[in-house]
N, C-alpha and C positions, 0 to 999 in steps of 0.2 A: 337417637340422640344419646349420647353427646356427639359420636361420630356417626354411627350405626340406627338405624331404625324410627319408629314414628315418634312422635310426641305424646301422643294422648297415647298408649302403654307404658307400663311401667318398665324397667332394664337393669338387668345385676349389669353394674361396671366394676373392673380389677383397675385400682392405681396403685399407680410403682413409687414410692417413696422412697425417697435417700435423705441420708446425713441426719435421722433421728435417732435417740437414744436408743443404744442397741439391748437394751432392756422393755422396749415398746410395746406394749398389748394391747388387747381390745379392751379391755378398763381403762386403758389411758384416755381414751376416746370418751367426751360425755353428749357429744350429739354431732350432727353433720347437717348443714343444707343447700339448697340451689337455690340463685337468683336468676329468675326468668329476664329473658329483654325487656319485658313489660313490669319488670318488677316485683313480681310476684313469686313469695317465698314459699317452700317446701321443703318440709322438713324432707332425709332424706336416712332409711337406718342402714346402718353399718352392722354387716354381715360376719365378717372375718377379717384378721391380722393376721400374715403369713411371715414368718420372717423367711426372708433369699440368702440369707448370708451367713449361717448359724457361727461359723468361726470367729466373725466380727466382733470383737468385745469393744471397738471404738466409734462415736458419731459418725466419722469422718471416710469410715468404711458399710455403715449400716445399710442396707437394702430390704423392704419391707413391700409385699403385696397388701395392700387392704380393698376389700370388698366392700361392695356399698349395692342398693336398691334405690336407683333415682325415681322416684311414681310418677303416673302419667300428669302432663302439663293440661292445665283449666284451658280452655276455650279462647280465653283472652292472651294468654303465653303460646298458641302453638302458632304464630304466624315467623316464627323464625327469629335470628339473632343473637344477639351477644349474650353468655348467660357465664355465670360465678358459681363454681363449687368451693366449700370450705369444710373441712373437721375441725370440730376443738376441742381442747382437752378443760382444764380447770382452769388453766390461767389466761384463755384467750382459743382463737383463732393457730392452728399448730400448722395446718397446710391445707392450702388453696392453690384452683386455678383455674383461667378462664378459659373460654371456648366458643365455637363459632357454633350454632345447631340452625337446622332448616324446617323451615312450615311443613308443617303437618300435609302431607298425602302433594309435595310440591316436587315435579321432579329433578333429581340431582345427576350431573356427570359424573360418574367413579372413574372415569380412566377411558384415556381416547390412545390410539396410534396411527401413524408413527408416533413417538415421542423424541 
């Protein structure tokens, strides 16, 4: 999870963020978490801020890898579903998104053919 792997371990995920200040770093960041389908919050730490675009000196062009470690989901969260990622900085919530993940040890299709 979130695409990739079980629930109950923990997973370094890379997300691609755009259109942030292209001054952005890892002190911008003052925490990160996931909301399981069942509700269930987890704190999640932030790894690394990459910037992709170093010549960018505007919002509108900024491209940013950030790293994160999502932990393994409780017992009651690995039966699958809808779950919420968000970072924030000081003033809020700065970038989130949602996703679909699948029950723990449940098997998944990755790809059939013909397509």
């Amino acid at each position: 999870y979130p695409s990739d792997g079980s629930t109950d371990l923990a997973h370094t995920i890379a997300v691609t963020v755009q259109y942030v200040p292209p001054a952005f770093k890892l002190s911008d960041l003052t925490s990160a978490q996931l909301v399981a389908s069942q509700k269930g919050k987890y704190p999640v730490e932030i790894l690394s801020v990459e910037n992709k675009n170093t010549k960018c000196k505007h919002t509108y062009c900024s491209l940013f890898e950030v790293k994160v470690r999502a932990p393994a989901l409780n017992t009651t969260d690995n039966g699958g579903g809808a779950a919420r990622f968000s970072a924030h900085n000081a003033a809020g919530a700065m970038f989130s998104w949602n996703f679909t993940y699948v029950a723990s040890g449940k098997p998944e299709v990755l790809g059939f053919s013909p397509k």
